[in-house]
SEVOGU-896313 format. One record per residue (C-alpha): residue in three letters; x, y, z. Coordinates in steps of 0.001 Angstrom, whole numbers, padded with zeros to 6 digits, always signed. Layout:
<pts>
ALAXYZ
...
</pts>
This chain:
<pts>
UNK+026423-009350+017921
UNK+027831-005937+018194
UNK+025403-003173+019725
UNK+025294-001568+016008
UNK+024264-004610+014683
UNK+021811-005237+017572
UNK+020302-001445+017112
UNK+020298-002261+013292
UNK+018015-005186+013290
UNK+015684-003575+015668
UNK+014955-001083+013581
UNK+014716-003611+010602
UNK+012188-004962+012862
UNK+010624-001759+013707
UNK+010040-001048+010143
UNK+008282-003956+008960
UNK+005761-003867+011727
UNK+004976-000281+010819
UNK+004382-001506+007339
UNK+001723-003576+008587
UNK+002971-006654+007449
UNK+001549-008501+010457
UNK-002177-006934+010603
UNK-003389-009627+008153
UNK-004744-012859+010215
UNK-003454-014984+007602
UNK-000099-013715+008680
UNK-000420-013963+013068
UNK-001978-017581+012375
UNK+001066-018804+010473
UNK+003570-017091+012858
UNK+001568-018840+015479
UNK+001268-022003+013974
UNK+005529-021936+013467
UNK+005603-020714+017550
UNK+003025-023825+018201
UNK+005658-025897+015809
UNK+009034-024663+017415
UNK+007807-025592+021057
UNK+006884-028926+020617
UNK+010789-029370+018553
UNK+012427-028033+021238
UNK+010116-029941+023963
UNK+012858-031960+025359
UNK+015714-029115+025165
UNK+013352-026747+027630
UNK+012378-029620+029899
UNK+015722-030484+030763
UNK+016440-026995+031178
UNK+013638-026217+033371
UNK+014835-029631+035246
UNK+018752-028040+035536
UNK+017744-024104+036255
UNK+014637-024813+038384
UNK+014534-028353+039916
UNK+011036-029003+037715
UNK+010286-032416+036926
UNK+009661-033469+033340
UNK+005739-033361+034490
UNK+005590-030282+036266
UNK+007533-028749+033036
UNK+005292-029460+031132
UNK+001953-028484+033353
UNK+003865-025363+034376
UNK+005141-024335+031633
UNK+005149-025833+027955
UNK+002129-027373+027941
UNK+000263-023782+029570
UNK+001791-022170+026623
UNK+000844-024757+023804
UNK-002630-024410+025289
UNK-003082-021201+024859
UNK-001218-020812+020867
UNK-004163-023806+020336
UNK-007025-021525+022397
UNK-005567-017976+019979
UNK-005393-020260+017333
UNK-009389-021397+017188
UNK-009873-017538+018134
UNK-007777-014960+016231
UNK-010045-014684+013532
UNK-013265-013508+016133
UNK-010831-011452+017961
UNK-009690-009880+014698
UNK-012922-008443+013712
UNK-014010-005273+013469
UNK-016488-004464+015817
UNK-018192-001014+016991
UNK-017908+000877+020553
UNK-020147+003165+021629
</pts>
């Protein structure tokens, strides 16, 4: 990509989060549901990866790293709609 084209779809970007597009829970549990999705596709792709760039075994990949994260998309997951209320401060 060209920087034009780079600066382009960051504002594209820019836009539709200032539209508000991704306020609505409905919409942060699907994107995190595709995230949740996506990681366990590509499971094998960033083990060996992890395994070439940092010497990690397949088991301390996933401890370290993959499994941490799917851990915590399942932890926001049960969550998102508590943390998404509305609630008063003094």
């Amino acid at each position: 990509m060209t920087q034009p084209e780079i600066q382009a779809l960051l504002e594209k970007q820019k836009n539709y989060y200032r539209a508000g597009h991704t306020l609505p829970v409905n919409f942060r549990i699907n994107q995190l549901k595709k995230l949740y999705s996506s990681i366990k596709k590509h499971e094998l792709e960033v083990k060996n990866a992890l395994s070439a760039d940092l010497g990690k075994s397949f088991y301390e990949g996933f401890m370290c790293e993959s499994g941490l994260v799917l851990t915590e998309i399942s932890y926001m997951l049960r969550h998102v709609r508590k943390f998404a209320k509305r609630k008063r401060v003094h």
